[in-house]
N, C-alpha and C positions, 0 to 999 in steps of 0.2 A: 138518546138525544141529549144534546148537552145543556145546562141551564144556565138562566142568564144569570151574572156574576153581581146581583144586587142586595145580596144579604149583609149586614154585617154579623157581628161575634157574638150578637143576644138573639140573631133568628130573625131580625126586625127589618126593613128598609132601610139600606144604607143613606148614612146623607148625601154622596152624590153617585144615587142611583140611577138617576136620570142619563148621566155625565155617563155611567158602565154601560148603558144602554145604547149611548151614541155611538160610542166604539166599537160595541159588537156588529152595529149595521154600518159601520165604517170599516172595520177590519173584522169582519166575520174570520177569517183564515188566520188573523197574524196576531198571537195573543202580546208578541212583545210591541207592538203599533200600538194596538189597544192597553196596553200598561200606561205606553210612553203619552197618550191622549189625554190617558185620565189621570196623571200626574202634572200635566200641564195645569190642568184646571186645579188637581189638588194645591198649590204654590197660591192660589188665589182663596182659596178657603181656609187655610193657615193664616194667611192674614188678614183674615174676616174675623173680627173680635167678636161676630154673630153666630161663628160656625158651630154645630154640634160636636159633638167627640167623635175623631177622626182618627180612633185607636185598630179600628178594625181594616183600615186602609195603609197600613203598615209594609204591605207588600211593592208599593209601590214607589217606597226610598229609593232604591237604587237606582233606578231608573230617573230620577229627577233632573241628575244633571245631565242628561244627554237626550232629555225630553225638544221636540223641534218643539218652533218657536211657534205662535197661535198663529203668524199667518199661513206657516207652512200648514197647519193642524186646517185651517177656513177651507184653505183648496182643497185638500184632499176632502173634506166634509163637502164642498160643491161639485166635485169630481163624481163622489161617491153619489149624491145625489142624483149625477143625469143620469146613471147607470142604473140606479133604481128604480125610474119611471119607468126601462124597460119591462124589469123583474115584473116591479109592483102591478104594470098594467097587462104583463100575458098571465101573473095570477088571478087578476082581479077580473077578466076574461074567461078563465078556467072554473072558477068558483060560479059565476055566474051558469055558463053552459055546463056545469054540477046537478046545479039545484034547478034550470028549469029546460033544461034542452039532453035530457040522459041519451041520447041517440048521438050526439054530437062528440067526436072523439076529442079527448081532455090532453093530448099531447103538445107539449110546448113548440114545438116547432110547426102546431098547425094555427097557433097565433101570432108567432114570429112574421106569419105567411099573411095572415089578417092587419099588422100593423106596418107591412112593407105594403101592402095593397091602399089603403087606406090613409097613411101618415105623410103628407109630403113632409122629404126632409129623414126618411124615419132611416136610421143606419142599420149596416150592410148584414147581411147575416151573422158575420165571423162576427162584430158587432154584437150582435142578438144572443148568439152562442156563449159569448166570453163572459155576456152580464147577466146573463139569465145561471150560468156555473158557479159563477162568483157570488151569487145574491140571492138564489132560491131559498137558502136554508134562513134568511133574512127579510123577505120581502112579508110578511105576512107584520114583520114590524113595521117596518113602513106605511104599509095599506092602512094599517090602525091608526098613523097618523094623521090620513085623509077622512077616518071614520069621524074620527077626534075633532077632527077641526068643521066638520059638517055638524055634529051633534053640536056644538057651539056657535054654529051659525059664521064660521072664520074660513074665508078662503084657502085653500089646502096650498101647502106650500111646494114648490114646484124650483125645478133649478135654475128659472129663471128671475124670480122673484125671494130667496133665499134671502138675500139680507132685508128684506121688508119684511117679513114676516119669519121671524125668532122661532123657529122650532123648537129650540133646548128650552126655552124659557116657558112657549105654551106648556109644551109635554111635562113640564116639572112642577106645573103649577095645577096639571091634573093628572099626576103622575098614575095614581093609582087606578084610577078610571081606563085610561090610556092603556094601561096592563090589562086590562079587564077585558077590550076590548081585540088586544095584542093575540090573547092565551085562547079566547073563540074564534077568535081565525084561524090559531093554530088548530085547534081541535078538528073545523070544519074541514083544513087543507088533508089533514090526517086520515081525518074519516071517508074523504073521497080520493082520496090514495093521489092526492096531485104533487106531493111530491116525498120521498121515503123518509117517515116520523122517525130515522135514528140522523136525518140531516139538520134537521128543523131545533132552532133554539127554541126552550120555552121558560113560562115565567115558573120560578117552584114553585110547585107544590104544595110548600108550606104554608103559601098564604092564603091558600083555599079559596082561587076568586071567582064567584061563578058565572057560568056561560051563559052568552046574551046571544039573541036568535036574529040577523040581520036581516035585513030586506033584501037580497040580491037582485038587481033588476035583470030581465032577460034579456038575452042578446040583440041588440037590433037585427030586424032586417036587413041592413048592410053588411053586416060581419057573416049572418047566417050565409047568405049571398057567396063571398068569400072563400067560408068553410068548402061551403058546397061546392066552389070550383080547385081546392087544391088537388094537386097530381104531386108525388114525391119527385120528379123534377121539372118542379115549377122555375121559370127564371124570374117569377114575380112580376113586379107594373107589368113588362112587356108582354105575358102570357095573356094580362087583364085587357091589354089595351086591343088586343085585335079582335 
């Protein structure tokens, strides 16, 4: 399993770890996207006469000048975003009917089937498919954002309220906790095998953070409902509606 790219060259938390973080769940697949991210922002911390030593981020000179500009970097960050409420919510689905529904089969595509039943609006399967491939091995970061923002009592941020509520700025400002909480979801996804622990980013190792035990709430009656009516060729709503 690959790990997330936040150390720097003493073992320590880089200074913008936060900033490596967002890339990874913005470009899980494309490590020169993720370079080209987190150089944009480094241009901004160079000339921060605040910034820590930014010797260990040396990797990403070359990339500077052909870094896209921050609005191009915003879309793609709210693109990325809608695509992950899918990931995040048929994980955060799966993990629940983990821990309190063991009879309930944990296959992605039988919450695909729950949130086309359920979601008006909710897009198309090929939809479902393309972001749930692209973002599994990520989504467990994300979830920790909604953990994150609930232990602080802060509305979870969603892609539709994205510029009201500063994600990079919460998560940097409880970086380590956020981790904390990142690396037990990962453990928990691992341990009930929801999705293959050589996919799954995690945080290293080295900073030894330990595992917190969630609450997962159990499925409502509704989704149970749901479950309980899929057929592997469901057409979805119109199978629901007659």
């Amino acid at each position: 399993m690959p790990d997330l790219p936040i150390l720097g060259s003493d073992g320590e938390l880089a200074p913008i770890a936060p900033v490596l973080t967002l890339a990874v769940m913005t470009y899980p697949d494309d490590p020169i996207a993720r370079a080209e991210f987190s150089s944009s922002v480094l241009v901004g911390l160079i000339e921060n006469p605040e910034s820590k030593d930014l010797s260990s981020l040396g990797f990403l000179a070359p990339v500077l000048r052909t870094a896209p500009a921050p609005t191009v970097l915003a879309g793609d960050v709210q693109r990325a975003a809608k695509s992950s409420w899918v990931a995040t919510t048929v994980l955060s689905l799966m993990l629940s009917a983990a821990h309190h529904h063991p009879r309930v089969k944990r296959h992605a595509k039988h919450f695909f089937y729950v949130i086309d039943a359920l979601v008006v609006g909710a897009p198309t399967d090929k939809t479902f498919q393309e972001a749930w491939k692209k973002l599994r091995a990520v989504a467990h970061l994300d979830l920790a954002v909604s953990v994150l923002a609930n232990a602080h009592g802060v509305p979870a941020a969603t892609a539709k309220d994205i510029e009201a509520f500063n994600v990079l700025a919460f998560v940097s400002k409880h970086f380590r906790e956020y981790l904390t909480y990142a690396e037990s979801i990962r453990r928990s996804v691992e341990k009930h095998r929801l999705v293959a622990p050589r996919e799954l980013w995690r945080v290293p190792p080295v900073l030894e953070l330990p595992e917190v035990e969630f609450p997962y709430p159990p499925l409502p009656e509704s989704v149970l409902a749901v479950l309980a009516s899929y057929r592997p060729d469901h057409p979805g709503r119109k199978h629901l509606a007659k």
